[in-house]
N, CA and C atoms as a LAMMPS dump frame, in Angstrom:
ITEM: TIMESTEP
0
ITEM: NUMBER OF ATOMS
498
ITEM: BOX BOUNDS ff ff ff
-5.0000000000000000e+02 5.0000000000000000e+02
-5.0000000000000000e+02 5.0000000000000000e+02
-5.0000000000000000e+02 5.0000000000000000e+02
ITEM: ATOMS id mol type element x y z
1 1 1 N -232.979 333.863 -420.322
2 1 2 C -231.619 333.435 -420.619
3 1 3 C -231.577 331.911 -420.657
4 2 1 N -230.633 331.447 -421.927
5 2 2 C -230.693 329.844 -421.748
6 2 3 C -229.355 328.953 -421.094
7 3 1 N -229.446 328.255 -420.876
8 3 2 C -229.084 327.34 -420.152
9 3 3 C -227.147 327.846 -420.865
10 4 1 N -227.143 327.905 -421.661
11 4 2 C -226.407 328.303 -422.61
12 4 3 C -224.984 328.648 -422.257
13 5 1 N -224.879 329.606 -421.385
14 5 2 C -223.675 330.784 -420.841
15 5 3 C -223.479 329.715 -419.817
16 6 1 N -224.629 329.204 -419.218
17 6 2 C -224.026 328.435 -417.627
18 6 3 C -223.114 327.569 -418.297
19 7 1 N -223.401 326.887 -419.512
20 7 2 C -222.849 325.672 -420.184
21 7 3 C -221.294 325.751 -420.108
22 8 1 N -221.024 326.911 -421.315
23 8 2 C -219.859 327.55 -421.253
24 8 3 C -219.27 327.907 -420.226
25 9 1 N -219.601 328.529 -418.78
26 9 2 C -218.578 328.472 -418.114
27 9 3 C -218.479 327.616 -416.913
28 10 1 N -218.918 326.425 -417.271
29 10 2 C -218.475 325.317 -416.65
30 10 3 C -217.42 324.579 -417.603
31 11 1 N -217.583 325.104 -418.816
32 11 2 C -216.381 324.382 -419.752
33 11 3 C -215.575 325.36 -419.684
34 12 1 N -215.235 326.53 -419.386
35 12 2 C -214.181 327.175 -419.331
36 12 3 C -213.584 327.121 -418.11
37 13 1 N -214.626 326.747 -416.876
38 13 2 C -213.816 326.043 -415.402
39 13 3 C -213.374 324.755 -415.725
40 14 1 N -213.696 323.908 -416.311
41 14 2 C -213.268 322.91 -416.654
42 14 3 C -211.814 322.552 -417.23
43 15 1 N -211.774 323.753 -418.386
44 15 2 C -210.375 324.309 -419.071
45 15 3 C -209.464 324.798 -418.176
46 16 1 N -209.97 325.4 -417.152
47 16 2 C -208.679 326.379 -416.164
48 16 3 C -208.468 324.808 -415.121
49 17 1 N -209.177 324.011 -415.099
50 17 2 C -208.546 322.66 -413.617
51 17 3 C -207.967 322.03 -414.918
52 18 1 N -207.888 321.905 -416.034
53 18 2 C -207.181 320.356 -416.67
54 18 3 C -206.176 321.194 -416.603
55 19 1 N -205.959 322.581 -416.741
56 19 2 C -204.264 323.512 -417
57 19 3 C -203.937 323.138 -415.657
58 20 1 N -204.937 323.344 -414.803
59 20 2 C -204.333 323.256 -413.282
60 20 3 C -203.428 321.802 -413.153
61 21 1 N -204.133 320.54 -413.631
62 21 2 C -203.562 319.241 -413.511
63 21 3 C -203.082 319.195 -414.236
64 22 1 N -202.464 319.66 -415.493
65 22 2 C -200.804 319.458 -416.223
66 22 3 C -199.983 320.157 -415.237
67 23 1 N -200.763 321.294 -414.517
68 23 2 C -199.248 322.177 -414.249
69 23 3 C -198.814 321.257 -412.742
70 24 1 N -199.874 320.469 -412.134
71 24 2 C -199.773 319.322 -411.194
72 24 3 C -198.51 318.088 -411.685
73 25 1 N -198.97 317.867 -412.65
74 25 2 C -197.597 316.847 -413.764
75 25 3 C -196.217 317.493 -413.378
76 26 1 N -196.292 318.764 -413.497
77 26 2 C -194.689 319.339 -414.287
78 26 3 C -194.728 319.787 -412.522
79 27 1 N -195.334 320.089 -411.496
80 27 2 C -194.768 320.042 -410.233
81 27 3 C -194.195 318.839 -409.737
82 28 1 N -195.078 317.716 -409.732
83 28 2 C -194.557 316.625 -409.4
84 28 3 C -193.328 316.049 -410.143
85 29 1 N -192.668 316.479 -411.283
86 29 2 C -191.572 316.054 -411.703
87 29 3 C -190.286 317.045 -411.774
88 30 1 N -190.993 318.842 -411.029
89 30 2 C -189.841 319.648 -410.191
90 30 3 C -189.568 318.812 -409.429
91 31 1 N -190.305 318.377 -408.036
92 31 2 C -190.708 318.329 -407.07
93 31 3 C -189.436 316.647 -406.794
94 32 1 N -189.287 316.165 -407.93
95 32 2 C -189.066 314.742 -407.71
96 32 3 C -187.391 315.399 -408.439
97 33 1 N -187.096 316.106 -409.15
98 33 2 C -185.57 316.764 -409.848
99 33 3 C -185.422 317.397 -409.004
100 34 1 N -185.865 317.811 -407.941
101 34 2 C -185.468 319.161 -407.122
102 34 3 C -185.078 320.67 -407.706
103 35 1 N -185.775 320.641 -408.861
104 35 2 C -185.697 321.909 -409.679
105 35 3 C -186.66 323.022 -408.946
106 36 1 N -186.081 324.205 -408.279
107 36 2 C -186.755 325.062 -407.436
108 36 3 C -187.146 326.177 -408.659
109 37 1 N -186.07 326.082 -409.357
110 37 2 C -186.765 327.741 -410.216
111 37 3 C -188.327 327.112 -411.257
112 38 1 N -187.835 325.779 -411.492
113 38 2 C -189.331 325.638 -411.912
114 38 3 C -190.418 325.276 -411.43
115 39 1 N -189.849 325.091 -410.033
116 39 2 C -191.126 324.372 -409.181
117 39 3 C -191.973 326.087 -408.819
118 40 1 N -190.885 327.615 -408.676
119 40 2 C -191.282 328.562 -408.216
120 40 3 C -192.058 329.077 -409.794
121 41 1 N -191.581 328.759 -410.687
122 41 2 C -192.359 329.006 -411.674
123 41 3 C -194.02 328.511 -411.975
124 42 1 N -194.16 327.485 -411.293
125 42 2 C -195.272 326.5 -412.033
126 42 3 C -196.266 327.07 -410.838
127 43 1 N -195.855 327.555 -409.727
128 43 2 C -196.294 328.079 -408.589
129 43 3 C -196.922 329.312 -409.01
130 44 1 N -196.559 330.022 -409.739
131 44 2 C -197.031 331.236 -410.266
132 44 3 C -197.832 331.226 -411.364
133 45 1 N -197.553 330.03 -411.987
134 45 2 C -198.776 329.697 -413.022
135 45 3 C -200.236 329.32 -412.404
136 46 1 N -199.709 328.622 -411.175
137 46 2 C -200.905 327.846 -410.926
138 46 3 C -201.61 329.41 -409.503
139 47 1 N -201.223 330.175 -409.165
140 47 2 C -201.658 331.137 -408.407
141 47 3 C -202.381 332.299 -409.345
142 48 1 N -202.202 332.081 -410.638
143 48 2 C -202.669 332.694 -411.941
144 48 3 C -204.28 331.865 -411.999
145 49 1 N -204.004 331.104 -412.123
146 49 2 C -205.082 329.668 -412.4
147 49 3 C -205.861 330.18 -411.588
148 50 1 N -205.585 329.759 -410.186
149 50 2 C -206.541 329.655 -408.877
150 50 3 C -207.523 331.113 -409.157
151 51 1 N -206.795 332.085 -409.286
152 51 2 C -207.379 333.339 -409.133
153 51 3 C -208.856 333.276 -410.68
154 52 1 N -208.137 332.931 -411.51
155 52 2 C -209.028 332.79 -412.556
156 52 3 C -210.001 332.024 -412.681
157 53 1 N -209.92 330.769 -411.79
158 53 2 C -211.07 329.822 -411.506
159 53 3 C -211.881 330.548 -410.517
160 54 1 N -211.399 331.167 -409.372
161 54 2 C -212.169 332.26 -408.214
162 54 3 C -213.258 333.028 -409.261
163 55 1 N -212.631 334.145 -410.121
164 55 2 C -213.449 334.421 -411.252
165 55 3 C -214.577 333.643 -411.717
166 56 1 N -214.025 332.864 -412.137
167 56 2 C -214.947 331.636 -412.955
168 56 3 C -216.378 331.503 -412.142
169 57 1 N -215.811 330.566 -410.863
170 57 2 C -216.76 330.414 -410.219
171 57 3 C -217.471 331.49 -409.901
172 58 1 N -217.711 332.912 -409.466
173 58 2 C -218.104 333.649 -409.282
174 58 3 C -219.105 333.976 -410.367
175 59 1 N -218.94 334.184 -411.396
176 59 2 C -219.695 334.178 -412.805
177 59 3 C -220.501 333.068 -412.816
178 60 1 N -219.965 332.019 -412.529
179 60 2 C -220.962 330.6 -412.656
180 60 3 C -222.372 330.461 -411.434
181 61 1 N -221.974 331.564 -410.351
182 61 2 C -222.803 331.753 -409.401
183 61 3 C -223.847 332.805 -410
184 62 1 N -223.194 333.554 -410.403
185 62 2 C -224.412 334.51 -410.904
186 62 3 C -224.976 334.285 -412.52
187 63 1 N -224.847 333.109 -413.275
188 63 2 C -225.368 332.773 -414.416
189 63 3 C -226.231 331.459 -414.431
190 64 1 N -225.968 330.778 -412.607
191 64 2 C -226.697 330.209 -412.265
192 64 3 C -228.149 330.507 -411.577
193 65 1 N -228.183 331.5 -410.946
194 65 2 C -228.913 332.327 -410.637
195 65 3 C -229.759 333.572 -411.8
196 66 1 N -229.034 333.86 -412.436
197 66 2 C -230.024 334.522 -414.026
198 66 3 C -231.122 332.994 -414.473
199 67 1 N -230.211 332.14 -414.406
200 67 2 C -230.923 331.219 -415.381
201 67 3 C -232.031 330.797 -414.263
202 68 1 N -231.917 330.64 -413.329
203 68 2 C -233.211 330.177 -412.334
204 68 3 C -234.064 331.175 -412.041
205 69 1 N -234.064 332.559 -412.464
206 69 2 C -234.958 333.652 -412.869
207 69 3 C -235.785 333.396 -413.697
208 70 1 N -234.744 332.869 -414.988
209 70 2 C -235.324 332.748 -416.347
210 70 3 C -236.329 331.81 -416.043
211 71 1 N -236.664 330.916 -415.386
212 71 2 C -237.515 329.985 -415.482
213 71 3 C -238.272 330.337 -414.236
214 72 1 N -237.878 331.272 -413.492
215 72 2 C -239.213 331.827 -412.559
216 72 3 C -239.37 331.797 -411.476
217 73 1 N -238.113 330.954 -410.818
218 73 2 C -237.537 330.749 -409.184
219 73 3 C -236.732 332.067 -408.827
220 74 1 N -237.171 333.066 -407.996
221 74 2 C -236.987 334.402 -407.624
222 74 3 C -235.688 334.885 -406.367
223 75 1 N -235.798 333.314 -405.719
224 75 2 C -234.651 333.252 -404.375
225 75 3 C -233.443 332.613 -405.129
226 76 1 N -232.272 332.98 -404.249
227 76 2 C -231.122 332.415 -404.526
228 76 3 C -230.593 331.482 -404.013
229 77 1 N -231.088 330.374 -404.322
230 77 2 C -231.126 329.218 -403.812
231 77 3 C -229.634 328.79 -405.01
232 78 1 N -229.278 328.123 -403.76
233 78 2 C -227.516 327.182 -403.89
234 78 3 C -228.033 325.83 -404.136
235 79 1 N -227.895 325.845 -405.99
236 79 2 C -228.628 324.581 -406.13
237 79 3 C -227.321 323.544 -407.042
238 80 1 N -227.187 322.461 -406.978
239 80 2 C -225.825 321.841 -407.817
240 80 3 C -226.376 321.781 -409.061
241 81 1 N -225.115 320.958 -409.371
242 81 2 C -225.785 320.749 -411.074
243 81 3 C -227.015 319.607 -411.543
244 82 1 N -226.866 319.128 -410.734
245 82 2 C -228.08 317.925 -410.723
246 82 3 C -229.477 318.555 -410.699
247 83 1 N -229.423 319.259 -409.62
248 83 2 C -230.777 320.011 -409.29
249 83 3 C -231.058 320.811 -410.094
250 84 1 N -230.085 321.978 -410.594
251 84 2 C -230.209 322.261 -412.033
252 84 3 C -230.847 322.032 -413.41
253 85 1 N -230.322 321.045 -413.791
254 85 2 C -230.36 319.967 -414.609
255 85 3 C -232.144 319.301 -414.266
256 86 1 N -232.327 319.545 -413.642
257 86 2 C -233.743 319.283 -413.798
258 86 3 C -235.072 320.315 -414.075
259 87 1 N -234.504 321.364 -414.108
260 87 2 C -235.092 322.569 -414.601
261 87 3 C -234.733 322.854 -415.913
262 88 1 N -234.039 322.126 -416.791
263 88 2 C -233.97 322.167 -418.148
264 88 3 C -234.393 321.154 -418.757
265 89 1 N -235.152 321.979 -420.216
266 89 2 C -236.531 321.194 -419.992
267 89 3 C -235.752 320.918 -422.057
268 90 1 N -234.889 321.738 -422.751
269 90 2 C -234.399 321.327 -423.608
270 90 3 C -233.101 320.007 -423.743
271 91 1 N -233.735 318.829 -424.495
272 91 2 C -232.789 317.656 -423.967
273 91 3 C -231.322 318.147 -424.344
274 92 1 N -231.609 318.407 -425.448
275 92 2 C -229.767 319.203 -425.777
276 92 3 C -228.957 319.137 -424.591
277 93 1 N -229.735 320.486 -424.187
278 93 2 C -229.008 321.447 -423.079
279 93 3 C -228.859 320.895 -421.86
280 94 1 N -229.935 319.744 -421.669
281 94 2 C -230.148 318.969 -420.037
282 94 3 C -228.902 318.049 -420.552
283 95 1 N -228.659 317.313 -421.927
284 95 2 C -227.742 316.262 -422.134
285 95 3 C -225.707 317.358 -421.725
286 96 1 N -225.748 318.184 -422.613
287 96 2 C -224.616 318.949 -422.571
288 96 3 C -224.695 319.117 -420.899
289 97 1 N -225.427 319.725 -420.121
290 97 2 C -224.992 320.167 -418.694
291 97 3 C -224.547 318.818 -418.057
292 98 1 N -225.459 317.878 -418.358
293 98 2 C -225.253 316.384 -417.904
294 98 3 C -223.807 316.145 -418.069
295 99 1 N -223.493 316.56 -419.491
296 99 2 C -221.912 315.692 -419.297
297 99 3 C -221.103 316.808 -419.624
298 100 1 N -220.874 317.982 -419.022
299 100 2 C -219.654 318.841 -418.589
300 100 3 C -219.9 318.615 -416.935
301 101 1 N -220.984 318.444 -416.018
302 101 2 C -221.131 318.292 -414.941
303 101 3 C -220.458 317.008 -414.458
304 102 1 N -220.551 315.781 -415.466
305 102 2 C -219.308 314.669 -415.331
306 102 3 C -217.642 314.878 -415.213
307 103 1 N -217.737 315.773 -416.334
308 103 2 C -215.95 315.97 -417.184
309 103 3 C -215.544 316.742 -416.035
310 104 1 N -216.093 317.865 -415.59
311 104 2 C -215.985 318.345 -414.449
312 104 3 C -215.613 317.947 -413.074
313 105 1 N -216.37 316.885 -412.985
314 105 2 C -216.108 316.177 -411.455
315 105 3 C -214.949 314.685 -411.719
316 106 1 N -214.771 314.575 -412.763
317 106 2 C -213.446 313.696 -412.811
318 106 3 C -212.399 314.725 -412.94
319 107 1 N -212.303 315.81 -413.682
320 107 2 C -211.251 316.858 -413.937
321 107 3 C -210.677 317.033 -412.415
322 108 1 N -211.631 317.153 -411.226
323 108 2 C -211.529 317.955 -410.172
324 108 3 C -211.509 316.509 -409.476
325 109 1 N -211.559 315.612 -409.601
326 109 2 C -210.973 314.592 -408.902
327 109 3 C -209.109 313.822 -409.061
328 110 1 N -209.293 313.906 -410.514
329 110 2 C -208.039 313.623 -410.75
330 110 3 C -207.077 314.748 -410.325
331 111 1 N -207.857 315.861 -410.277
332 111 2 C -206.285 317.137 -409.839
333 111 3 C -206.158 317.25 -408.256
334 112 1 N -207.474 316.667 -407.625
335 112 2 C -206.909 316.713 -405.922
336 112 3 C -205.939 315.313 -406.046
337 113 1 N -206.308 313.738 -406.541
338 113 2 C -205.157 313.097 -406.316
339 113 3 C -203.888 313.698 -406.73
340 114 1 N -203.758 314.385 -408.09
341 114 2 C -202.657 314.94 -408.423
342 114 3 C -201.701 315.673 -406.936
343 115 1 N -202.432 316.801 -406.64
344 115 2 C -202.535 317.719 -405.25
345 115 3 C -202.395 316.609 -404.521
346 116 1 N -202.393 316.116 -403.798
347 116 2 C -202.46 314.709 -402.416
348 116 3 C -200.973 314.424 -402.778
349 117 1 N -200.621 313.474 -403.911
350 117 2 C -199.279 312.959 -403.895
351 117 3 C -198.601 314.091 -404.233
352 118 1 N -198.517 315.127 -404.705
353 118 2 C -197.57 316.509 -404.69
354 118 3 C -197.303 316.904 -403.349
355 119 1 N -198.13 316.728 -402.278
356 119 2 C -198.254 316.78 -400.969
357 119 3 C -197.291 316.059 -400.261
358 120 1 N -197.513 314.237 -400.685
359 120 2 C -196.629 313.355 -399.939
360 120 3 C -195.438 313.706 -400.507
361 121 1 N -194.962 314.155 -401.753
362 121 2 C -193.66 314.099 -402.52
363 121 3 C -192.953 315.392 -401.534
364 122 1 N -193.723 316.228 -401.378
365 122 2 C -193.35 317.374 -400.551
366 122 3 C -192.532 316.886 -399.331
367 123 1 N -193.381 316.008 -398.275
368 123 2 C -193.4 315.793 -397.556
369 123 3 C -192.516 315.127 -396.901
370 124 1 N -192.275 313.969 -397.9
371 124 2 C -191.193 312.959 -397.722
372 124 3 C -189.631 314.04 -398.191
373 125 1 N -189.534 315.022 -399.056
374 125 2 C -188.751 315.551 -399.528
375 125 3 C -188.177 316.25 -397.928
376 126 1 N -189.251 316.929 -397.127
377 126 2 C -188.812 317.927 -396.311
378 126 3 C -187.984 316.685 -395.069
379 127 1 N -188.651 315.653 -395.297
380 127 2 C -188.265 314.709 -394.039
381 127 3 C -186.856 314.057 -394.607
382 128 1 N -186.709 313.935 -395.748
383 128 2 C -184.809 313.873 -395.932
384 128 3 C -183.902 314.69 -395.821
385 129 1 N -184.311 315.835 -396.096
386 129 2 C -184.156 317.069 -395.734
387 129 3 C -183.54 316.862 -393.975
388 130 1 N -184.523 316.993 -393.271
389 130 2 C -185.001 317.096 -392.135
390 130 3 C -183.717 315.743 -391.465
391 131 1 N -183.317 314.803 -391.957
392 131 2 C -182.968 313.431 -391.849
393 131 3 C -181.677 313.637 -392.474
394 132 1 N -180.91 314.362 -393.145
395 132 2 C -179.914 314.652 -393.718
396 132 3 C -178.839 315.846 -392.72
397 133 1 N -179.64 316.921 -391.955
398 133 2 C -179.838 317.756 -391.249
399 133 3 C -179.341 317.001 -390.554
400 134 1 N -180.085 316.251 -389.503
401 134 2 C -179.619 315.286 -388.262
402 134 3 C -178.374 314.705 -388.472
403 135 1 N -178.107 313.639 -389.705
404 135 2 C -176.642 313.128 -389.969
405 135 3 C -175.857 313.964 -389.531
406 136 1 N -175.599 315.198 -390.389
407 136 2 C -174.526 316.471 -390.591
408 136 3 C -174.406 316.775 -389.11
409 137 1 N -175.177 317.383 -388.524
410 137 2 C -175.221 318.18 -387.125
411 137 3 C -175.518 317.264 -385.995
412 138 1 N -176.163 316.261 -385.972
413 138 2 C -176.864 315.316 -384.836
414 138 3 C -177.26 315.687 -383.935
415 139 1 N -178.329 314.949 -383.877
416 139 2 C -179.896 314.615 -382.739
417 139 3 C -178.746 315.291 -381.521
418 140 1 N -179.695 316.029 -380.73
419 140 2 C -179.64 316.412 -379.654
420 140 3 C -179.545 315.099 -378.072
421 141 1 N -178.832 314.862 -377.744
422 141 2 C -178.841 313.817 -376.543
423 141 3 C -178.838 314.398 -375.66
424 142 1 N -179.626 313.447 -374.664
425 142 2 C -179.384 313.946 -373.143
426 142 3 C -177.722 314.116 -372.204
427 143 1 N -178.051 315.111 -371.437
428 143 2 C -176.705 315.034 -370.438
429 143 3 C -176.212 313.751 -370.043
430 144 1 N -175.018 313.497 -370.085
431 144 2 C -174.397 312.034 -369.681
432 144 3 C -174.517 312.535 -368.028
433 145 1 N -173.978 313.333 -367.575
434 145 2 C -174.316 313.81 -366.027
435 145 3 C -175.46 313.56 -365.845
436 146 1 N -176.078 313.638 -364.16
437 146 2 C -176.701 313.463 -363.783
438 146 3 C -177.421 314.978 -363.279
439 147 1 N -178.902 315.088 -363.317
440 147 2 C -179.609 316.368 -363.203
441 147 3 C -180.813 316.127 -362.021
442 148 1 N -180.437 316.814 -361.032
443 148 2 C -181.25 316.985 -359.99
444 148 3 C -182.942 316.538 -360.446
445 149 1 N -184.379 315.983 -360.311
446 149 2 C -185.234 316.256 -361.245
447 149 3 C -185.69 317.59 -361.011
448 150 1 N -185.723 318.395 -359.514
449 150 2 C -186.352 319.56 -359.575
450 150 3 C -185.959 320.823 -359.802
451 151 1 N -184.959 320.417 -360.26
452 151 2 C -184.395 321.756 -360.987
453 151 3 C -184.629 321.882 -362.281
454 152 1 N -186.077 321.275 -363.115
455 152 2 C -186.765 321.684 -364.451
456 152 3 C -185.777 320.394 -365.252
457 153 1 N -186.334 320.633 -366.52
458 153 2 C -186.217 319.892 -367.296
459 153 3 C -184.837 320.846 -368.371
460 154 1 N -183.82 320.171 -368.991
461 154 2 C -182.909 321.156 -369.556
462 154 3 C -183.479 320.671 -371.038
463 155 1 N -183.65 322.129 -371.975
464 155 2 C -183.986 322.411 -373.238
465 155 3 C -182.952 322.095 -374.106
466 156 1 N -182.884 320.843 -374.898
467 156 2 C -181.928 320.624 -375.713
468 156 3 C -181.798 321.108 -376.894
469 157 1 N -181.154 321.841 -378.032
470 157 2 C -181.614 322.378 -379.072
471 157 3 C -180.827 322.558 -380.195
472 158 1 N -180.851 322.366 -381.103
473 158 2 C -179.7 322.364 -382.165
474 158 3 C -179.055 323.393 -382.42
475 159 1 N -178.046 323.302 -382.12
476 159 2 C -177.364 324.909 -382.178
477 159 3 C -177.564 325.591 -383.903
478 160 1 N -178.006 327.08 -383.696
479 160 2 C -178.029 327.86 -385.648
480 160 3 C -179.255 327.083 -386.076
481 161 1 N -179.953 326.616 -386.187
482 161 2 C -180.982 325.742 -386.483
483 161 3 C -182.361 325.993 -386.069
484 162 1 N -183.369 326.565 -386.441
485 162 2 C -184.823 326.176 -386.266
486 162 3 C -185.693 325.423 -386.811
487 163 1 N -186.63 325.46 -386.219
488 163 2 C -188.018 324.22 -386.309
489 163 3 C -188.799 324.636 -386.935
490 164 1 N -189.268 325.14 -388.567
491 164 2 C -190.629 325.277 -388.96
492 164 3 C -191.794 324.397 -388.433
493 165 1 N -191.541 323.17 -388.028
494 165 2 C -192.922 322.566 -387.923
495 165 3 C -193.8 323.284 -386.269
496 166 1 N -193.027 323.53 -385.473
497 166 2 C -193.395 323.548 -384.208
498 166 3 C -194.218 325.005 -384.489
């Protein structure tokens, strides 16, 4: 078997992360409109994605492994693309793996920064949230009275209100 099929589905993983990082774009600009039905939409695109890259990779494990047969290495050795790439002995095919193994690792770099600030946008979102909450209802204060110390500490708590983070 040649190098061939591995080629292709590193360009078809390649194809499922750049969909992944547009659909990263159109979260981060739910995410910043506060549009929930499309942020729950793009969520379902991208849980479509994930599953199909799971696929992907899975195939890419076992077409990596045919092809290191093909040339006569019998164990299943977890080898990258570099190491790879040196067992192909057609320049073509060593040049093509060479640069989808690039396009690849910028694709999958630019979509974790994408992922990271979708994260902080999240984040900062839940803490105005969280900070808007407090205005309306307000921070819990201590007793203006005075409290014995050994009679425990009294649990202050926002009345109707819970804590996801805790």
């Amino acid at each position: 078997m040649s190098v061939t099929s591995l080629i292709e589905l590193l360009e078809r993983l390649d194809d499922s992360h750049r969909q992944m990082l547009d659909l990263a774009a159109s979260k981060k600009q739910a995410i910043m409109t506060n549009n929930i039905d499309q942020l729950t939409e793009i969520l379902t695109k991208e849980s479509r994605l994930m599953k199909l890259s799971g696929q992907l990779e899975k195939e890419r494990e076992q077409a990596a492994y045919t092809f290191l047969q093909s040339v006569g290495i019998r164990s299943n050795l977890q080898l990258n693309l570099t190491e790879l790439s040196r067992l192909v002995f057609d320049p073509d095919d060593k040049a093509r793996l060479l640069h989808i193994q690039g396009q690849l690792a910028d694709t999958l770099s630019r979509l974790k920064k994408a992922n990271e600030l979708n994260q902080r946008l999240i984040e900062q979102s839940l803490d105005f949230i969280d900070y808007s909450l407090d205005l309306l209802v307000g921070r819990p204060s201590q007793e203006v009275t005075y409290q014995h110390p050994a009679s425990g500490p009294v649990a202050l708590k926002r009345p109707g209100l819970f804590d996801a983070r805790g």
